[in-house]
PyMOL commands that place a pseudoatom at each C-alpha (Angstrom):
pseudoatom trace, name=CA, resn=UNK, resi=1, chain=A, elem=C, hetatm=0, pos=[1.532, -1.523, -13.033]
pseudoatom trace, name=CA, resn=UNK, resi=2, chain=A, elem=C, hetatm=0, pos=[3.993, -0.007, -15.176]
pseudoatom trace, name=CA, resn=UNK, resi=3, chain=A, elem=C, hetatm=0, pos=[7.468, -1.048, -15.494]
pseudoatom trace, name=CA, resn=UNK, resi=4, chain=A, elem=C, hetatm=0, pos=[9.122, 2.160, -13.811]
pseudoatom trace, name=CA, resn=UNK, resi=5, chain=A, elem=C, hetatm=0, pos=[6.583, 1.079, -10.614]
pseudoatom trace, name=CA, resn=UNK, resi=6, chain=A, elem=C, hetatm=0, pos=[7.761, -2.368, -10.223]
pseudoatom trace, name=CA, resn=UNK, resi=7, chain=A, elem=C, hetatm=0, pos=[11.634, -1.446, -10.603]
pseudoatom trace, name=CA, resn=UNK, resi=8, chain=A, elem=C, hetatm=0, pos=[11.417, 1.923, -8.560]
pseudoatom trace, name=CA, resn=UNK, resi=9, chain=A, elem=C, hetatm=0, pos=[12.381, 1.640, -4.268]
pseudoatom trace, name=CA, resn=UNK, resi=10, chain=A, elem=C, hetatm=0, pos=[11.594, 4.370, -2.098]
pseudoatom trace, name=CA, resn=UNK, resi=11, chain=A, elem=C, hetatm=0, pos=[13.814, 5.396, 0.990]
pseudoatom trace, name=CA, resn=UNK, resi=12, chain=A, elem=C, hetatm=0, pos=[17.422, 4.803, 1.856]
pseudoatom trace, name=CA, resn=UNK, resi=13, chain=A, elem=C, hetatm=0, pos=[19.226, 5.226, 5.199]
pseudoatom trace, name=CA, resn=UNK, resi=14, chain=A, elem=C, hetatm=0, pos=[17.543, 8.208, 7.288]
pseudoatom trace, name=CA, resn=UNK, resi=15, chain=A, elem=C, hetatm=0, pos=[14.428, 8.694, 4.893]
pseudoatom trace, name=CA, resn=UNK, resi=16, chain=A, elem=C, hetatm=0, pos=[11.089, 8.852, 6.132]
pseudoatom trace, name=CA, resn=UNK, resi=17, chain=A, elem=C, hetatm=0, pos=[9.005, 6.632, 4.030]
pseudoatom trace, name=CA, resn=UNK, resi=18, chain=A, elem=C, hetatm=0, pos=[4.608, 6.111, 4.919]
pseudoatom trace, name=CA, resn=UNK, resi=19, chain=A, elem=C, hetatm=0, pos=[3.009, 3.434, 4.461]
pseudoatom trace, name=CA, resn=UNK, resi=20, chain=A, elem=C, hetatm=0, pos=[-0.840, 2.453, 4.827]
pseudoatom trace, name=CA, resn=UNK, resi=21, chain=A, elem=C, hetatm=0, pos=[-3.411, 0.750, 4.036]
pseudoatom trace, name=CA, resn=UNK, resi=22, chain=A, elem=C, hetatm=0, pos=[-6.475, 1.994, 3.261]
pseudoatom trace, name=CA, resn=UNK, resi=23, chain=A, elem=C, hetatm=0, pos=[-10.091, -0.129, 2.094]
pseudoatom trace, name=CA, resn=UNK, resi=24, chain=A, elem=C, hetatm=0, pos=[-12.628, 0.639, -0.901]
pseudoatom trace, name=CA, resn=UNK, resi=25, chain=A, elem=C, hetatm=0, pos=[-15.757, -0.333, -0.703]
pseudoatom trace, name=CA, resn=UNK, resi=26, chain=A, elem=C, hetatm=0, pos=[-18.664, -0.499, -2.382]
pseudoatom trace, name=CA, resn=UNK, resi=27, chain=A, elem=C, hetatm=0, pos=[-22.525, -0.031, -1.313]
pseudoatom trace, name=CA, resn=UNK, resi=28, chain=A, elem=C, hetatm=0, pos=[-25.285, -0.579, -3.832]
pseudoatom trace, name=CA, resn=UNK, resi=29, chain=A, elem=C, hetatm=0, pos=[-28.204, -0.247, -1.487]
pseudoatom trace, name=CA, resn=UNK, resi=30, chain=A, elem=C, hetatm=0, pos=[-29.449, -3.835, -3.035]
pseudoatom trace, name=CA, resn=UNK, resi=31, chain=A, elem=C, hetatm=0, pos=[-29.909, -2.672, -6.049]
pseudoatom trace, name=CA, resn=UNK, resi=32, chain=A, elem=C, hetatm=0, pos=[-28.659, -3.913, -9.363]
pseudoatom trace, name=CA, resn=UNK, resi=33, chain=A, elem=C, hetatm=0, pos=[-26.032, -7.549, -9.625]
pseudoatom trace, name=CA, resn=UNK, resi=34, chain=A, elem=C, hetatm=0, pos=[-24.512, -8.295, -6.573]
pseudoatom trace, name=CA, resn=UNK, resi=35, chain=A, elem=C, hetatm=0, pos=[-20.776, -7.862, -6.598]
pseudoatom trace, name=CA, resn=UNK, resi=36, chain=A, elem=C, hetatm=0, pos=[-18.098, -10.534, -6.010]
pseudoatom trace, name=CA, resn=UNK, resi=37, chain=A, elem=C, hetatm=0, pos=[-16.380, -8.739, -3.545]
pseudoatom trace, name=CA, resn=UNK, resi=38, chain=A, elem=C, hetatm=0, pos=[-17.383, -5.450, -1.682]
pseudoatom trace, name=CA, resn=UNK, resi=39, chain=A, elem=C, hetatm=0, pos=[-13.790, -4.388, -0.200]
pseudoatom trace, name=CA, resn=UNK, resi=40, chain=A, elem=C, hetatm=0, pos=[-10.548, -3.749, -2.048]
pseudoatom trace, name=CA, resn=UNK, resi=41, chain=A, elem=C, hetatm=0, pos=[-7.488, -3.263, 0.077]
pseudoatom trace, name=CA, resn=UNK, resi=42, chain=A, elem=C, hetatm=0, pos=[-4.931, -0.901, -0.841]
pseudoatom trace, name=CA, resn=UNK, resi=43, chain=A, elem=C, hetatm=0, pos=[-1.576, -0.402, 0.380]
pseudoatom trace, name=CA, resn=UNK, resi=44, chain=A, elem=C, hetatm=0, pos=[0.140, 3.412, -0.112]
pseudoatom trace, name=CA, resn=UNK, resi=45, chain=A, elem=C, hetatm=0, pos=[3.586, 4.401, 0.286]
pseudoatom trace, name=CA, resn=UNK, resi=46, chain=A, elem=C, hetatm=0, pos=[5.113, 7.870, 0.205]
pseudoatom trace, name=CA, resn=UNK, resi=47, chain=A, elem=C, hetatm=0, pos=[8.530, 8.947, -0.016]
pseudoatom trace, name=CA, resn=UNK, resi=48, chain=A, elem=C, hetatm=0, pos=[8.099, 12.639, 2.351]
pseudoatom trace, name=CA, resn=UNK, resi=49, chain=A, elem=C, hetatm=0, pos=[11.502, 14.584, 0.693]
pseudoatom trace, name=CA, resn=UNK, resi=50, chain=A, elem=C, hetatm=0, pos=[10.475, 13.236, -2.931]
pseudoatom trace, name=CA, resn=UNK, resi=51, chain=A, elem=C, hetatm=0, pos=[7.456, 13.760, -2.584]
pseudoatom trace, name=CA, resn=UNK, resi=52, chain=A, elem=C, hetatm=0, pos=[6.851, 10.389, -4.643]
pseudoatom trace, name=CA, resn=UNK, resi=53, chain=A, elem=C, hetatm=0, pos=[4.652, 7.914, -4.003]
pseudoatom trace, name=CA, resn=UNK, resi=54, chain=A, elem=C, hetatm=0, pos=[2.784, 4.230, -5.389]
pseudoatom trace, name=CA, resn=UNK, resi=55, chain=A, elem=C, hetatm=0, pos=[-0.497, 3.092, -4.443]
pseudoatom trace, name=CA, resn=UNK, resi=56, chain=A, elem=C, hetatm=0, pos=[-1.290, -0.430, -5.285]
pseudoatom trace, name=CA, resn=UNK, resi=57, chain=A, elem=C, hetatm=0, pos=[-3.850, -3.309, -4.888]
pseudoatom trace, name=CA, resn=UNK, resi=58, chain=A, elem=C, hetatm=0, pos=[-3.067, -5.985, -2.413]
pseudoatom trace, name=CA, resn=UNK, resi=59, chain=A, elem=C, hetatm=0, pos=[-4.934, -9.161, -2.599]
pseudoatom trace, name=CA, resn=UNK, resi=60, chain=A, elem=C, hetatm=0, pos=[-5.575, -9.172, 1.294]
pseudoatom trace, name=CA, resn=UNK, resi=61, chain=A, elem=C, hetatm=0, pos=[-4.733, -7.207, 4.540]
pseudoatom trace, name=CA, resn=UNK, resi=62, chain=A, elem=C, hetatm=0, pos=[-2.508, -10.025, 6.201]
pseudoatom trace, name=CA, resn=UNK, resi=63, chain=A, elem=C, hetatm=0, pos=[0.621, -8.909, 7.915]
pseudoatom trace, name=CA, resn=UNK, resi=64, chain=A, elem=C, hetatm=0, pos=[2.407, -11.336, 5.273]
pseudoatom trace, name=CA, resn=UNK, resi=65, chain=A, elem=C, hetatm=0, pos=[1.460, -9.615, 2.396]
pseudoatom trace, name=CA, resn=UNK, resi=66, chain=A, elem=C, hetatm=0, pos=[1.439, -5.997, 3.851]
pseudoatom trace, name=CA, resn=UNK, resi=67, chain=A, elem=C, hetatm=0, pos=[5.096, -6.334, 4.845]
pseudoatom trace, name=CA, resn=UNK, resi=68, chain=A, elem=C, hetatm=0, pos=[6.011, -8.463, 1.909]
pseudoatom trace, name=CA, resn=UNK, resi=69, chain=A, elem=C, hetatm=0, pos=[5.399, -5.625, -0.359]
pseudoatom trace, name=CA, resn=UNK, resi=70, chain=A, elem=C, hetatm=0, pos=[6.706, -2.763, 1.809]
pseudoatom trace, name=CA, resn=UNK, resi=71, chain=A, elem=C, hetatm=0, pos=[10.186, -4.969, 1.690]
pseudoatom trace, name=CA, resn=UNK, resi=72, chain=A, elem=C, hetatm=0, pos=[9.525, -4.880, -1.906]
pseudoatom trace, name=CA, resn=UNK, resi=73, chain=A, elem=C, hetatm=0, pos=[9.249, -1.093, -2.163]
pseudoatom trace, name=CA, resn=UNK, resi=74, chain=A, elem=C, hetatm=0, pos=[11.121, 0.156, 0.561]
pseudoatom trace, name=CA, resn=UNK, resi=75, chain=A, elem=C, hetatm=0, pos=[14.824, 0.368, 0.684]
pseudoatom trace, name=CA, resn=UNK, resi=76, chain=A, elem=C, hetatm=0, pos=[16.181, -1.255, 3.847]
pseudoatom trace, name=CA, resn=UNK, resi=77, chain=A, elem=C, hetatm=0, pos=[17.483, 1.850, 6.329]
pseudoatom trace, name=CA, resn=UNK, resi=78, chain=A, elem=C, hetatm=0, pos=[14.470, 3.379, 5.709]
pseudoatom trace, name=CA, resn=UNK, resi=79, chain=A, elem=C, hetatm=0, pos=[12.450, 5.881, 8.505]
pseudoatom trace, name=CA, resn=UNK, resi=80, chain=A, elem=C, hetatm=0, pos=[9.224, 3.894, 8.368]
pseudoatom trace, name=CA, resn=UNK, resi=81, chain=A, elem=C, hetatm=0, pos=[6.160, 6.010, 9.395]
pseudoatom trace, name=CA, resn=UNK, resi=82, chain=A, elem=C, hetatm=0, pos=[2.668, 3.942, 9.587]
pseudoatom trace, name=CA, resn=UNK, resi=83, chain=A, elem=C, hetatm=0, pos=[-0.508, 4.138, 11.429]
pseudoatom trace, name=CA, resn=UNK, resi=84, chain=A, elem=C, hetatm=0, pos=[0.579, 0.458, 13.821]
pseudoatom trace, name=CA, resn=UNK, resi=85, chain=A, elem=C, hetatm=0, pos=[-1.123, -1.489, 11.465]
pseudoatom trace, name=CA, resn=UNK, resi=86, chain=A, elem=C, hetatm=0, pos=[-2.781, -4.236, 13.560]
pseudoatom trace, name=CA, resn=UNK, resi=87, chain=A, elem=C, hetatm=0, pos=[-1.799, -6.900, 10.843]
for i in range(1, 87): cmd.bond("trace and resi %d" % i, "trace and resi %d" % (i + 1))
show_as sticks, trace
zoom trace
């Protein structure tokens, strides 16, 4: 990540701000080296009047992490819009 990533906070008070998670995958048909892990989870967040946004790799899709990093990015106040993330 670059350094204007990790210092920059979407939102304020009244914003709408998205957030998601989204999976990528990999299928190889069993061909070729097996990979160590087929699923990468990554979370997205969107800033709507902006139009700004991070995506970034999470190292699971606990309800911990997810909302450990949305507090990181996300300025308290903030409209939250997500898809009810069941974590």
């Amino acid at each position: 990540m670059s350094h204007e990533t990790l210092n920059c906070r979407f939102g304020g008070p009244g914003v709408e701000v998205e957030a998601d998670e989204t999976y990528l995958t990999c299928h190889k048909y069993h061909k070729g080296r097996r990979m160590r892990s087929q699923t990468i989870t990554v979370l997205g967040i969107y800033e709507r009047d902006t139009k700004l946004g991070v995506h970034l790799q999470v190292k699971d899709k606990s309800s911990v992490v997810l909302l450990s990093e949305i507090s990181q990015f996300i300025e308290p106040g903030s409209q939250i819009i997500s898809d009810a993330m069941a974590s």
